[in-house]
C-alpha positions in Angstrom: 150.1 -144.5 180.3 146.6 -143.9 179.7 145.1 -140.6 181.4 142.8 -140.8 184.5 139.4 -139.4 185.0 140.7 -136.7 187.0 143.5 -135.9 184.9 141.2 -135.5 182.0 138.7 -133.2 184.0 141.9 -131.0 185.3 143.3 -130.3 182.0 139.8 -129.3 180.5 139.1 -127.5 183.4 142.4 -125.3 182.7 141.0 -123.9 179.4 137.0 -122.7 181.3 138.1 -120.9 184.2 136.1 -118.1 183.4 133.0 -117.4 185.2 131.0 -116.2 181.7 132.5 -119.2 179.8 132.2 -121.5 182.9 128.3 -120.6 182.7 128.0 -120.7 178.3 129.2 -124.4 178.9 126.6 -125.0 181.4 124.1 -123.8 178.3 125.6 -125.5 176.0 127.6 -128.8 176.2 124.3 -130.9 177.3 122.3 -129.2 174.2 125.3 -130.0 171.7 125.2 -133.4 173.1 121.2 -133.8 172.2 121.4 -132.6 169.1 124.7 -134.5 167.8 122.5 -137.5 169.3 119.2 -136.0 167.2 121.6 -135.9 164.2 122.7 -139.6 164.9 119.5 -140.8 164.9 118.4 -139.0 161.8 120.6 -141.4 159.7 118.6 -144.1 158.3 119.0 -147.7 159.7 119.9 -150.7 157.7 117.1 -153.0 157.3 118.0 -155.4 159.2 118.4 -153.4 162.3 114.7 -152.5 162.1 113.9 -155.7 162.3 115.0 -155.9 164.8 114.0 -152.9 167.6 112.7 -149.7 166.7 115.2 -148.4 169.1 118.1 -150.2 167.3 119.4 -147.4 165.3 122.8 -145.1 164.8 122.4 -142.9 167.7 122.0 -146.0 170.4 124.9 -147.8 168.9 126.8 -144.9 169.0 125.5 -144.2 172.5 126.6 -147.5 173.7 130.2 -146.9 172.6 130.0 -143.4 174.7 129.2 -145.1 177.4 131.9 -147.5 177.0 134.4 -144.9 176.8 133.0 -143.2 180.0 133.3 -146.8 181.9 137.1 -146.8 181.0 137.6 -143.4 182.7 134.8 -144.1 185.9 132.3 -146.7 186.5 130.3 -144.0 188.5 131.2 -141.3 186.0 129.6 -144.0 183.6 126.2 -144.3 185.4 125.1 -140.2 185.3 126.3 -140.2 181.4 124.5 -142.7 180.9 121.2 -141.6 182.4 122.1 -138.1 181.3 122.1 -139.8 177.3 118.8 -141.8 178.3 117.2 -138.5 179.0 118.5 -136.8 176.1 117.3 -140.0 173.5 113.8 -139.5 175.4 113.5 -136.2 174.0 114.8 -136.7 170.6 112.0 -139.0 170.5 109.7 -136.7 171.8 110.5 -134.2 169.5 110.5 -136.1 166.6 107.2 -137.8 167.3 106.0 -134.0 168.1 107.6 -132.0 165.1 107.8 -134.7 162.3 110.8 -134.0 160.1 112.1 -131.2 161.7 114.6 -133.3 164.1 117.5 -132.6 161.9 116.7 -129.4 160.8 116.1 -127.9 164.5 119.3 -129.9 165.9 121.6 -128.8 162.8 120.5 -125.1 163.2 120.7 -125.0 166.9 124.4 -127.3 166.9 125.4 -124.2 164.9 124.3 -121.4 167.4 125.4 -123.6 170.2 129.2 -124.1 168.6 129.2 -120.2 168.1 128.1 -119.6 172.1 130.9 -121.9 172.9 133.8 -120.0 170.8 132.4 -116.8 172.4 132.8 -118.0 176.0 136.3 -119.1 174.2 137.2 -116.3 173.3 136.4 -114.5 176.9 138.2 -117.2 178.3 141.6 -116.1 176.0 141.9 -119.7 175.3 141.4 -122.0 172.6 138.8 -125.0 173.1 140.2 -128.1 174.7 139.5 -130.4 171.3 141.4 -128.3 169.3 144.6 -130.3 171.6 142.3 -133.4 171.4 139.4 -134.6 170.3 138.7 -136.7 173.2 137.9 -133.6 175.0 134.4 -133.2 173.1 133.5 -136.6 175.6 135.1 -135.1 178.3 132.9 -132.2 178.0 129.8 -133.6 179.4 131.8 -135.3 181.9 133.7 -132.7 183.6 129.9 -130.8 184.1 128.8 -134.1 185.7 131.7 -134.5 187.9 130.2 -131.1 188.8 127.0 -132.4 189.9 128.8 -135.5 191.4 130.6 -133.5 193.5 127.1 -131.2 194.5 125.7 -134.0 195.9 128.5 -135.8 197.3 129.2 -138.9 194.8 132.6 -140.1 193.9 133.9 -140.4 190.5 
């Protein structure tokens, strides 16, 4: 039997019950998300899908599928990942049409400082990431914050 939503959010949330890593997550799981997206989007399109947008490239594609794989878990879950990756494609494009060529560099160095914040708060914690178990959880990251906010403002997931 396939895992629900909440079951998913419960067993991350067992490994980042510490209030230092609770709030290194809160730092870093959006930015790791923007710049795996900004790394995405660095790899050169096929031709043909240049034809035909200039918004058809890896990191939409990819996006799409994320966004599949949130509506399998919650519809409403879906919706704020999905504007949540919107946002986050609006500023790779910023940046890139602001810092030409340096998209990849910035987002490689900073994934790399962001991925060491994240073993710190690990290591606070006394436990070992989630996606060492499975790597689904690197999804479930983002979503477990946004059931955060869900919850905040009173929305269902």
């Amino acid at each position: 039997m396939a895992k629900s939503i909440q079951q998913w959010l419960d067993e991350y949330g067992s490994s980042h019950q510490n209030k230092t890593n609770k709030r290194i997550h809160w730092f870093c799981v959006p930015q790791i998300f923007w710049t795996v997206m900004a790394a995405i989007y660095a790899i050169p399109v096929l031709p043909v899908m240049a034809e035909v947008s200039p918004h058809f490239n890896w990191a939409v594609v990819l996006s799409v599928l994320a966004i599949l794989f949130y509506v399998r878990l919650s519809v409403s879950l879906a919706i704020g990942m999905a504007l949540f990756t919107a946002v986050c494609y609006a500023i790779v494009l910023w940046f890139e049409a602001t810092f030409p060529g340096y998209l990849l560099w910035f987002a490689g160095i900073w994934f790399v400082v962001l991925w060491a914040l994240q073993f710190y708060g690990h290591e606070v914690e006394g436990k070992k990431p989630s996606f060492f178990k499975d790597l689904q959880f690197l999804m479930i990251g983002p979503a477990w914050l946004m059931s955060f906010i869900y919850q905040k403002i009173g929305l269902k997931y």
